[in-house]
N, C-alpha and C positions, 0 to 999 in steps of 0.2 A: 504494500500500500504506500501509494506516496503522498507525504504529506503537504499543507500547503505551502510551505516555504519555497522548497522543491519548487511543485507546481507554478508557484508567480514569479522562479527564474527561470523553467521552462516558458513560460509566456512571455518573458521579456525577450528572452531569446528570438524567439517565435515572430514577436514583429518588427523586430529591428530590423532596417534596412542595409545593416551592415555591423561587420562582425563587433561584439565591445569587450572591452576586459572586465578584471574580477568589480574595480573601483565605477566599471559605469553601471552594470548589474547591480553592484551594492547600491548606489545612487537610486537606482530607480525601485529594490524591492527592500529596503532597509536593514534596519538590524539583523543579522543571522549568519550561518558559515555557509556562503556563497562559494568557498571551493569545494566544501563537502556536497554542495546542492549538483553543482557542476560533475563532479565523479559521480554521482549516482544516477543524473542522467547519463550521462556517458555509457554508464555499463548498461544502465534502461534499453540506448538506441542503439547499442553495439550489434550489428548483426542483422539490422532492420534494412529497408529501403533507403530513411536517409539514418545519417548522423551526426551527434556534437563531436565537434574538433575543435582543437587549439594550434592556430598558427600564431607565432610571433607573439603570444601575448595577451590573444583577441580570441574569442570562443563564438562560434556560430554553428548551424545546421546546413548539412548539403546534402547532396545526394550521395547514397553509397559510389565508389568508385567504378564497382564491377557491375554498377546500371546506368551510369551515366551515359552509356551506347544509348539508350535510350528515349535522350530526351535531346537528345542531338538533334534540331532540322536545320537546314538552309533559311538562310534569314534573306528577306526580299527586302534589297533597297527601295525605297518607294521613288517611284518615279517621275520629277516635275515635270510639266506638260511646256513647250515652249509657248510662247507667244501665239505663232501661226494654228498651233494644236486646242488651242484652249480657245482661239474664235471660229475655229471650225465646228469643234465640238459643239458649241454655244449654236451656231447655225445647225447646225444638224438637229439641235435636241427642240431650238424654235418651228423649226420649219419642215419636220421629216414627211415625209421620204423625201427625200433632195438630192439632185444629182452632180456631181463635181460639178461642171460648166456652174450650177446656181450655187455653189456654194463661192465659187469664186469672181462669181457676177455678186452677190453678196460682200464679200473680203474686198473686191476689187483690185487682186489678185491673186496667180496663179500659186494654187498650192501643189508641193512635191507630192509623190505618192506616199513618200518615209509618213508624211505627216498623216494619211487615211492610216497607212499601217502601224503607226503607234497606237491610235487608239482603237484599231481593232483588234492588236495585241491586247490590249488591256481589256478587253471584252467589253468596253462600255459604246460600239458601233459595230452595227453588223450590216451586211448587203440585204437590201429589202425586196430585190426582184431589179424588174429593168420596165423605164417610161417605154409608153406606146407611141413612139415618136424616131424621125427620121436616125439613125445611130444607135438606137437602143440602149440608150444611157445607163449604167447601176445606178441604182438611188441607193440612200444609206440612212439609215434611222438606229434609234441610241435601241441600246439591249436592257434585259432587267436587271443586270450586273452595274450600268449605270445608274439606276433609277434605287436600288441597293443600296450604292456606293454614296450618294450623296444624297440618302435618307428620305427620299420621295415615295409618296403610294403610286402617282401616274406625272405625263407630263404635264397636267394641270397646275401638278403643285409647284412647278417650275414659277422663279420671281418675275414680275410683272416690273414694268418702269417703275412704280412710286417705290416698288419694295427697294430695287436697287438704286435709288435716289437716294432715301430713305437711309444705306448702308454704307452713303459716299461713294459707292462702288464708280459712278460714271462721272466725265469731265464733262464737256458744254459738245465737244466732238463728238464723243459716245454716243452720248443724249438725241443727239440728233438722227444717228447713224439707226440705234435702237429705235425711235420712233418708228422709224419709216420698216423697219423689219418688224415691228408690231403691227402697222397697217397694211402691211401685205399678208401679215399672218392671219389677223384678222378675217380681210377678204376673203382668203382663200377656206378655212371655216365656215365661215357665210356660203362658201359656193358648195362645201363638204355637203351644207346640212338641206 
């Protein structure tokens, strides 16, 4: 049975964010024999998934050695979107299905293909099919991996001019630019329904 002493240095342990010695555990659970607290967990977690160690001085909990194969993954850098990727995106997620020519009659500029295939690496833009129209354009519309990823239920809840006014998010050029990509979006709703 272990008693509470124990216990509230096993808990100090426990949430530390990094390992402390015998004088910071004393600090936080007071009076009592904090190295004897510490041997008796030790021999507790001896043998367990994780356990207490002492490096340099400093006492903490880890993982057993002979499991730590386990909790091993590959860590993903997360990825900044450039400039040209992040007003694509923003076209795409306003106006889908839309096909390169419109997204860059929009931009009013031509965008690389890196810049489609970053974000349809990232699963937030997939090929929607192709216009009925002379060339047979891809169109491209966002995925639910985007709509996921920045906490949306559909593209409704996508922000509206005041919100992004509202956020500082646009300059007096924005503003204007955006306008005029709300009233086309608009229209063309209008003509959906």
């Amino acid at each position: 049975m272990i008693d509470e002493f124990v216990r509230s240095v096993e808990a100090t342990l426990f949430a530390s964010d990094e390992p402390l010695t015998v004088a910071d555990i004393q600090a936080h659970v007071g009076e009592g024999d904090v190295e004897a607290a510490l041997q008796s967990l030790a021999e507790h977690y001896g043998g367990r998934g994780i356990e207490l160690v002492e490096r340099a001085g400093r006492w903490h909990f880890q993982t057993a050695p002979d499991l730590a194969h386990l909790l091993r993954r590959t860590r993903e850098e997360p990825r900044r979107l450039s400039r040209a990727a992040t007003e694509t995106l923003a076209i795409i997620a306003y106006h889908e299905p839309v096909s390169r020519a419109e997204i860059e009659a929009i931009r009013g500029v031509q965008i690389s293909k890196g810049t489609l295939d970053v974000l349809m690496e990232a699963n937030w833009v997939r090929t929607a099919g192709r216009r009925e129209s002379p060339g047979r354009p891809l169109l491209y519309a966002t995925t639910e991996a985007f709509l996921s990823h920045f906490g949306l239920a559909s593209r409704r809840d996508l922000p509206g001019i005041d919100d992004l006014k509202a956020a500082g998010l646009l300059d007096p050029l924005d503003e204007t630019l955006f306008q005029a990509l709300g009233d086309e979006q608009l229209e063309s709703e209008a003509e959906e329904d």
